[in-house]
C-alpha positions in Angstrom: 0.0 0.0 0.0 1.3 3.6 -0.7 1.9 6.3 1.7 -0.2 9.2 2.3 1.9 12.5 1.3 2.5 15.3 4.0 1.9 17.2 0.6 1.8 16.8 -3.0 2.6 19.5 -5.8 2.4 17.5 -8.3 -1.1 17.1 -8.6 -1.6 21.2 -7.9 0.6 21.5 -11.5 -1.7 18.7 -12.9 -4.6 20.5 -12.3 -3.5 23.6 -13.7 -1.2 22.7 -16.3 -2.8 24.4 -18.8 -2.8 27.7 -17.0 0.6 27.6 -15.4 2.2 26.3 -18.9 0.6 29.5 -20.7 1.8 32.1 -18.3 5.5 30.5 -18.2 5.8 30.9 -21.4 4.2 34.4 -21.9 6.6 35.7 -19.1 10.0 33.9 -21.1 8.8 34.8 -24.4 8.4 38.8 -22.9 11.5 38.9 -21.9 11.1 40.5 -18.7 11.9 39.0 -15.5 12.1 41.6 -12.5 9.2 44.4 -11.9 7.4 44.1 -14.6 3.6 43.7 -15.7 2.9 40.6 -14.2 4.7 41.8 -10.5 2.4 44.8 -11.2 -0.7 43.0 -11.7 -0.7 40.9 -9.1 1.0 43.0 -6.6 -3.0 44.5 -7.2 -5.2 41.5 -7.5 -3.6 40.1 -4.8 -3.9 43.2 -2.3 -7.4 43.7 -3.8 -8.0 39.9 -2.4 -6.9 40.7 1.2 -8.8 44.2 1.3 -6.0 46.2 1.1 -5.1 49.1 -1.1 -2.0 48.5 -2.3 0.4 45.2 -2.5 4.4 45.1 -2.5 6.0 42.6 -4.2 9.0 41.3 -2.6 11.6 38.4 -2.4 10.4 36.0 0.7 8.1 36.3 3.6 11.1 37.0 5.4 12.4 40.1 3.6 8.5 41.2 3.7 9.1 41.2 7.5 12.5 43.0 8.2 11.1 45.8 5.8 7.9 46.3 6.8 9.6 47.3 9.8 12.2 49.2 8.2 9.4 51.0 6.4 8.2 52.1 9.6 11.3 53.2 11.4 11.7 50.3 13.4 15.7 50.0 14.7 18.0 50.1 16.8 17.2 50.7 20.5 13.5 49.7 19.8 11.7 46.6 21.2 8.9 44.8 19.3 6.4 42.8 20.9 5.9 39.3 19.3 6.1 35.4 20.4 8.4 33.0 20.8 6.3 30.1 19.1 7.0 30.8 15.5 9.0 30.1 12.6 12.8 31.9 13.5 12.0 34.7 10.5 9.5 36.9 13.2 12.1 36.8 15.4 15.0 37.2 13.1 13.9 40.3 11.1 13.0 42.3 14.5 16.9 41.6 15.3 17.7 42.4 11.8 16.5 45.7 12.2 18.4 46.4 15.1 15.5 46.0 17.2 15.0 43.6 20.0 12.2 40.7 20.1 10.2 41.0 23.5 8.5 37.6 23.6 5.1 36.8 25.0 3.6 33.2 25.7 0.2 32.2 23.6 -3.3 31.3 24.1 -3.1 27.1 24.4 -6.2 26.6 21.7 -5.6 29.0 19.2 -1.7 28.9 19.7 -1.7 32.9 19.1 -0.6 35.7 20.5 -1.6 35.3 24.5 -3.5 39.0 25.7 -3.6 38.1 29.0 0.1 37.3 28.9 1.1 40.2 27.5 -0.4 42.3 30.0 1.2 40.7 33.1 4.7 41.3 30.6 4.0 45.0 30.3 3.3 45.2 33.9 6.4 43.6 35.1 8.5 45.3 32.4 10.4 48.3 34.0 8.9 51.6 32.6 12.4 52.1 30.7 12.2 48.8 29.0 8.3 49.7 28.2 9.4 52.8 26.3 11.3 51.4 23.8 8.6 49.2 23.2 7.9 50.8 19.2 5.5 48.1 17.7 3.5 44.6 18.0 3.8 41.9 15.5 1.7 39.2 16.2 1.5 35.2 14.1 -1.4 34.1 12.4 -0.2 30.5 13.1 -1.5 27.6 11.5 -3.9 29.6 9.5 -5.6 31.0 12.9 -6.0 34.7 13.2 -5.1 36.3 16.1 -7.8 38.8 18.4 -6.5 41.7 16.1 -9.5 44.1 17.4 -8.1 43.9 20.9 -4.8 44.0 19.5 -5.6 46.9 18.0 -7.1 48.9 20.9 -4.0 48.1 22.7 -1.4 49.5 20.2 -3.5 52.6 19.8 -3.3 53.0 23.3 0.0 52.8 23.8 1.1 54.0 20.3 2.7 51.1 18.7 2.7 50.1 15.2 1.5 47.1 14.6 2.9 44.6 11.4 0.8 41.0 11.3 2.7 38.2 10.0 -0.3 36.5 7.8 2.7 33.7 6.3 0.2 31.0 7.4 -2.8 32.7 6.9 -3.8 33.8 3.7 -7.3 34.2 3.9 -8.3 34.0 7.7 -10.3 36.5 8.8 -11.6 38.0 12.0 -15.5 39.3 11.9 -14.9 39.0 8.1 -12.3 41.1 7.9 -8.9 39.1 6.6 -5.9 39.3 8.0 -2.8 41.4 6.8 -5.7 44.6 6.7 -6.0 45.2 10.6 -2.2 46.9 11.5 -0.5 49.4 9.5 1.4 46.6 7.5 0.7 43.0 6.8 3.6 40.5 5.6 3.2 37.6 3.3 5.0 34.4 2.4 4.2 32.6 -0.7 6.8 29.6 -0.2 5.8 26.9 -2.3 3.4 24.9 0.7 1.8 28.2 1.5 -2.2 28.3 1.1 -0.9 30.0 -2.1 2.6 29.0 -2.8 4.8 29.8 -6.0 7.5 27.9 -7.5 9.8 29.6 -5.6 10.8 32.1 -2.9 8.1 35.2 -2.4 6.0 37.2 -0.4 4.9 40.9 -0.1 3.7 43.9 1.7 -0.4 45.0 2.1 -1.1 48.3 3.5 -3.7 50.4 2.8 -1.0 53.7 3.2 -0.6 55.3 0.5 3.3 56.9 2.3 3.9 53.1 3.6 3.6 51.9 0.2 6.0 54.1 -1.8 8.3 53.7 1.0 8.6 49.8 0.9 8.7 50.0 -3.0 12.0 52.4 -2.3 13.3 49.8 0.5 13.2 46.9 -1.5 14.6 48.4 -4.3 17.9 48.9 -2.6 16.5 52.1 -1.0 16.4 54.0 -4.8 13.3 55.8 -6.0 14.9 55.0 -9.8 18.4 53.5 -10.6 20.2 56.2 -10.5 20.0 57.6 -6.5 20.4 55.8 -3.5 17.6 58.0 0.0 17.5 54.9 2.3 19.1 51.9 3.7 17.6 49.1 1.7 17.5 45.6 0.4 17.1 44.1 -3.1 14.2 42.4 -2.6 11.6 41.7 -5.1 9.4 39.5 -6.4 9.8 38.7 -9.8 7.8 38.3 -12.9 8.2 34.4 -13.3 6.7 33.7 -9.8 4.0 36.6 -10.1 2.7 35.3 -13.3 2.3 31.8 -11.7 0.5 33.2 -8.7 -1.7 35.3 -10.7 -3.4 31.8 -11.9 -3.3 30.1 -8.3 -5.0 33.0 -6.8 -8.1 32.1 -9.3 -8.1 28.9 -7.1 -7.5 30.5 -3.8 -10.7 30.3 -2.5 -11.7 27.0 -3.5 -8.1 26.1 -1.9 -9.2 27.1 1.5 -12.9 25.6 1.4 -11.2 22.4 1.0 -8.7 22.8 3.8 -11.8 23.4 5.9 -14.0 20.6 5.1 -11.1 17.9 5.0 -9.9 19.4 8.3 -13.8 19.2 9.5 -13.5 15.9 9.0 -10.5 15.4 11.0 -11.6 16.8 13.9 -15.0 14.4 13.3 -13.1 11.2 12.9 -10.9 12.2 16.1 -12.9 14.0 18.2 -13.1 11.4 20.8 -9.4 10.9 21.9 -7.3 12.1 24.2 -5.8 14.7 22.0 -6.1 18.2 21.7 -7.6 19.2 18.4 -7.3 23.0 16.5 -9.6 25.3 17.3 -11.6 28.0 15.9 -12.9 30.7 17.9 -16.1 32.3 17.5 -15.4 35.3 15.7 -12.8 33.5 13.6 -12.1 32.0 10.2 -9.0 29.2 10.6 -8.2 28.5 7.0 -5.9 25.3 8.3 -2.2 26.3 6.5 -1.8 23.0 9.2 -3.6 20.6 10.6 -2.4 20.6 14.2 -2.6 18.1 16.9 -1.4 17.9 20.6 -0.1 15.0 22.2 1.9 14.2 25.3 2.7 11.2 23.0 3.6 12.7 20.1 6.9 11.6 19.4 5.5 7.9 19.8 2.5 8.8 17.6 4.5 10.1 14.7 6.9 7.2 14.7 3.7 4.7 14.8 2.6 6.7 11.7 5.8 6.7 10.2 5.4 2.9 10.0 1.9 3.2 8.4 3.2 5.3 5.7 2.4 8.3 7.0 4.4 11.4 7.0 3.8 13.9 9.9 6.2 17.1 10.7 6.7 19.1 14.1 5.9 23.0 13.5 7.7 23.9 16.0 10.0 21.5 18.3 12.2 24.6 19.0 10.4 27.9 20.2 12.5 31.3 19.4 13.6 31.7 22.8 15.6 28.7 23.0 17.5 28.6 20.1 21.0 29.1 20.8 21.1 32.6 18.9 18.6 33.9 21.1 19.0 31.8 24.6 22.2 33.9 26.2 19.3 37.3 26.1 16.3 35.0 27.1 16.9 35.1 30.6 14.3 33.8 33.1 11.9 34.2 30.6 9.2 31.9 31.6 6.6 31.0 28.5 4.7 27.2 30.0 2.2 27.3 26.8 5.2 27.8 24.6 7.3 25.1 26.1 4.4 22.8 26.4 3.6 23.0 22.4 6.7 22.7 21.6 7.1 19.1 22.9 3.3 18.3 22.2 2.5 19.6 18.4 2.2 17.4 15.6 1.4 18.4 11.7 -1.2 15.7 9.7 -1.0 15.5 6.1 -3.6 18.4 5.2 -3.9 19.8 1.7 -6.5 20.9 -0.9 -6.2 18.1 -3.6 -6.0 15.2 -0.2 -8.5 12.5 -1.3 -11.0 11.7 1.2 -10.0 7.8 1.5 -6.4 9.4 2.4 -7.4 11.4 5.5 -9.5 8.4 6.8 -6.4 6.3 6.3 -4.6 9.1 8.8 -7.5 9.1 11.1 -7.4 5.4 11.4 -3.9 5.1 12.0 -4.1 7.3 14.5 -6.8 5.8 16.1 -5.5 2.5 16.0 -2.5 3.7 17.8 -4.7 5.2 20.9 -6.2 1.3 20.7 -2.6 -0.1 22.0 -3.0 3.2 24.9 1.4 3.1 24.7 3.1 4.7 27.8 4.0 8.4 27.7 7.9 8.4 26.8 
């Protein structure tokens, strides 16, 4: 019997062959690589799909990050607010910056951005520290949205800027609003198992600022406002024409991507419902659009391995928080995040994607059901 695939491009490209073929070729046959029509167009559609007004184009979800905050004059001396249970790249383009990454622990259901948390950090933070707090970036993880309406409240109240990594979570909404559209600037990543993935590196900028805009498109353009003159401290970052023609025809498919991601994780959390694991969750006032399919287990380590055996890829997302990678340990000090340290040892990825048949979810369910069946000890 064959394995069940964590995920599968191949039948994406299938499915679109036609479509993706086309705009390959009309991209090579124009001639033009970087910045061009096709970075243009989609820099809109895609922006128009979000809600916001405009759409920056640039080389990774990571570079979207480090200059979103240098559009906003985030540096050196400044602290940012974000958490610790997150791919490295949050983390990594606040230090980039200059800026230091104050961590806060997250909610244990949603696996965001903890508001209660963060509170009792700002009150035991030393009113010094608390100044140089400049902005708040919270995760969209798995393809949950954070509270960004009380997020908001807070940054206006204290007068922070506030940049949302959406990487995950293209699509999730709060109230119906989507994500990327609530701070001043929202990050992308479209890396290749992304709810809308290229064939390649990319990612870009939303904002609905006019100022923020033609400040990003300087900044990742080596900080020049044309080739000839240099006004900021940049990066050469951009998206090119290849990958934005390519994502032009996957964002047709978008939202028939994420309808499937719901139902097939639906069904997930029907089939598994009644073990003693700790399923997503989706709050009232939220859309989860399920980049992951998320388990917790105090047996996960033996659960993957007995999946492994079935076939049956799984990954870990994340095994490591920020905070206690070496880079960032020697500045953590008695930084005390339980939920944090708790997911870490207890999440566990299914196989989730939009073209996953139905008979190869049940397979997962059952094999994971069968293993709760032979109830092994803890390790």
């Amino acid at each position: 019997m064959t394995g069940v695939p964590l995920f599968d491009f191949g039948r994406q490209y299938k499915a679109l062959k036609r479509e993706l073929d086309t705009a390959f070729f009309r991209v090579m046959r124009s001639g033009q690589f970087i910045l061009g029509p096709e970075v243009e167009a989609f820099e809109k559609e895609f922006a128009s799909w979000t809600g916001a007004r405009f759409g920056i184009g640039v080389a990774s979800g990571t570079d979207a990050l480090e200059l979103a905050l240098r559009a906003l004059g985030i540096g050196p001396g400044d602290a940012v607010l974000t958490v610790s249970f997150t791919f490295l790249a949050t983390a990594s383009a606040i230090r980039k910056v200059g800026a230091k990454p104050v961590f806060v622990d997250v909610d244990p259901r949603t696996c965001t951005m903890d508001l209660r948390h963060l509170t009792e950090v700002l009150k035991r933070m030393p009113a010094p520290q608390a100044k140089r707090i400049k902005a708040i970036l919270p995760v969209h993880l798995y393809g949950h949205p954070c509270d960004m309406p009380a997020i908001g409240r807070l940054a206006r109240k204290k007068g922070w800027k506030i940049v949302e990594d959406c990487a995950q979570a293209h699509g999730a909404a709060w109230n119906g609003k989507r994500v990327g559209t609530f701070g001043d600037l929202g990050c992308f990543s479209f890396y290749p198992t992304k709810n809308l993935g290229g064939c390649g590196d990319g990612g870009m900028v939303v904002t609905s600022s006019p100022a923020l805009a033609r400040r990003l498109k300087i900044l990742r353009f080596q900080g020049r406002p044309d080739k000839e003159r240099q006004v900021l401290d940049g990066l050469n970052s951009r998206l090119d024409e290849l990958q934005a023609a390519l994502l032009r025809v996957k964002l047709t498919r978008l939202n028939g991507w994420l309808a499937a991601r719901r139902r097939l994780a639906s069904c997930y959390t029907r089939l598994l419902r009644d073990l003693p694991l700790t399923l997503p969750a989706e709050t009232a006032r939220a859309r989860h659009v399920y980049h992951l399919y998320v388990v917790q287990s105090p047996m996960r380590d033996l659960l993957r391995k007995a999946l492994l055996r079935q076939g049956i890829p799984s990954a870990i997302h994340y095994p490591f928080p920020v905070h206690r990678q070496s880079f960032y340990r020697e500045n953590a000090g008695p930084l005390k995040l339980p939920v944090t340290e708790r997911l870490a040892r207890q999440v566990l990825s299914l196989p989730l994607f939009p073209e996953m048949k139905p008979s190869e979810l049940k397979r997962v369910a059952a094999a994971v059901r069968a293993f709760y069946r032979f109830k092994p000890k803890p390790l």
